[in-house]
Every structure is written in C-alpha cells, then in structure tokens.
C-alpha positions in Angstrom: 21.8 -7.1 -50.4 23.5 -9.9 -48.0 21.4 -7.2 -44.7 18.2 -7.7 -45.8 15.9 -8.0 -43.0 13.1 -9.3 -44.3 10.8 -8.5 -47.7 7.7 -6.3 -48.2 5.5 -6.6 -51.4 4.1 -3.1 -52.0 2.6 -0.9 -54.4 4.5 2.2 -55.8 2.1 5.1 -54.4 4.2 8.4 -55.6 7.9 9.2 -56.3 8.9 11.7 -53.6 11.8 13.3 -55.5 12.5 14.1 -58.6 15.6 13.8 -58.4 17.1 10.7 -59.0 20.7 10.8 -59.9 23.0 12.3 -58.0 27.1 12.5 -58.0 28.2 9.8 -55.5 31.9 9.5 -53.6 33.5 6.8 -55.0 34.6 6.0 -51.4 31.9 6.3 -49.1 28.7 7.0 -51.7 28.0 9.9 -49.9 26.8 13.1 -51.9 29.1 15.3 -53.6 29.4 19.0 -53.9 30.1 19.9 -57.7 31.1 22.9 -59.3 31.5 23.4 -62.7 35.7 22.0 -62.4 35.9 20.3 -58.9 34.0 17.8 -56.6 34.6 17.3 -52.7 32.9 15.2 -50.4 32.0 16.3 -47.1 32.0 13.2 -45.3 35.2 11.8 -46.4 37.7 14.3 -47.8 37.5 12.7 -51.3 38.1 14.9 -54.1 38.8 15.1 -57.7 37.8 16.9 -61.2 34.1 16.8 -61.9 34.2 15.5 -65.1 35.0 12.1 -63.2 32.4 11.9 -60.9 30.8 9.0 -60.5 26.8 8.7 -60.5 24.7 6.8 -58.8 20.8 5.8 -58.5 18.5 7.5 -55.2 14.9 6.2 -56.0 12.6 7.7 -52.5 9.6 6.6 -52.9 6.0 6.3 -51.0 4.6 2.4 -51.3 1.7 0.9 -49.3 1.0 -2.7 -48.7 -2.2 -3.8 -47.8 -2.0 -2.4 -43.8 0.8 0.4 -44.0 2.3 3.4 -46.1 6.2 3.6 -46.1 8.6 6.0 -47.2 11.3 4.1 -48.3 14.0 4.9 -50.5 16.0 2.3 -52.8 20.3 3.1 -54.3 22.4 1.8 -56.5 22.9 -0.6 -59.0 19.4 -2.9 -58.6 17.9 0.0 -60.5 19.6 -0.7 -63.8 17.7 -3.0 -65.0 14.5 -0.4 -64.6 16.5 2.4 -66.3 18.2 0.2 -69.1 21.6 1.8 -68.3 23.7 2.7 -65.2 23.2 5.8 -63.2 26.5 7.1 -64.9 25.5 6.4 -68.6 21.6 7.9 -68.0 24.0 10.8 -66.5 25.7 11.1 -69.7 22.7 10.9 -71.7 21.1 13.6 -69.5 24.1 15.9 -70.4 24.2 14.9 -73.7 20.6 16.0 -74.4 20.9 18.9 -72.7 23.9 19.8 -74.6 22.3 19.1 -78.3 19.2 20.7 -77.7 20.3 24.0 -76.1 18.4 23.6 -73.4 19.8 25.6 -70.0 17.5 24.4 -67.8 18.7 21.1 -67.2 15.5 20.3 -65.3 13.1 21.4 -67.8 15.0 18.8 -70.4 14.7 16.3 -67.9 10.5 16.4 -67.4 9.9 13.7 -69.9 12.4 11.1 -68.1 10.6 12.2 -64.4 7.6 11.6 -66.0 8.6 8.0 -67.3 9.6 6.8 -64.5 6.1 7.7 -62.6 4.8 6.0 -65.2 7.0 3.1 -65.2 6.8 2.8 -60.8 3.5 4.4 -60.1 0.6 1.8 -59.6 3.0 -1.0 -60.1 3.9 -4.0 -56.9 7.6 -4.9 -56.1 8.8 -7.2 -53.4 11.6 -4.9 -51.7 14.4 -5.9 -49.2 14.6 -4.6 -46.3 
C-alpha cells in the first residue's frame, strides 16, 4: 500500500457485489476465464489447468463519510484478516461445501457467507487508503 494517496474514514453503506472471489492471473491479477479443465487470461496470455488457479479478494463496496458517498472497491490480501483465511482457502472451502452437500447451485450454497459479510461490513467505519 506504499501509493496511498491519502485516508478516508467511512461507513460501510452496502456491498455492491456479491461476488467476492474471483480467479486472479498470477501475473498481472487480472480476471480469468475458467472452464471446467483450463484458465486463460485475456490481458496477458497466461494460461494453465484450472485446478491451479489462484484466487483472490474483490470487495466493491458503497461507504459514506460524513459529506460524500463513494463507490470504492478494496483487493487482495488486506482482507484476510476480515475473512479468517486467504481468498484461495475460503475458495476451497466454498468448493468443498458445495461438494458435500450436493448442492449445484454454487450460489445458492454461498447465501449464508454473502450474508455474513453484510453483516460483518454493513454499518461498520474503516479508515481506507487511498
């Protein structure tokens, strides 16, 4: 975070996707396009088996301070310590559940975890680098 700009203390007003995990290039953390045996990435070329994709954290979120409302949107690895675990390991427990309770729609098995993290964002103040 050696680009930060300044700070902004704000309160967490809504998640704006729920959606919060997605399969990042290990070169460029761009977005990857997976299919049930490859991923490619469009912006550099990278590409591999998608059983080793990597994972990473995309938190968007709305957040007001006490003049202005921001869309902002926060990666990587300064949201483990709010999940517990890495983006890759939550990934894995994701599948994991998915996989032991028969569930084939992987978003339905994930409401419960969209829901916690409202809950544990929602209403709450950060200080957030900008």
């Amino acid at each position: 975070m050696s680009n930060v700009k300044g700070l902004l203390a704000a309160s967490v007003i809504s998640i704006q996707n729920s959606c919060f995990i997605y399969p990042a290039c290990q070169n460029c953390l761009s977005r990857l396009i997976l299919d049930s045996r490859r991923f490619d990435c469009l912006k550099c070329g990278c590409t591999g088996e998608a059983k080793n994709a990597s994972y990473r954290y995309r938190l968007s979120l709305k957040i007001a301070d006490t003049n202005d409302l921001f869309d902002i949107t926060v990666f990587g690895s300064c949201l483990d310590p709010f999940f517990g675990v890495t983006a890759e390991n939550l990934q894995r427990y994701i599948q994991d559940f998915s996989q032991l309770s028969g569930e084939r729609n992987a978003e339905a098995s994930t409401g419960a975890l969209v829901q916690a993290v409202e809950t544990c964002f929602i209403g709450k103040r950060f200080i957030f680098g900008l």
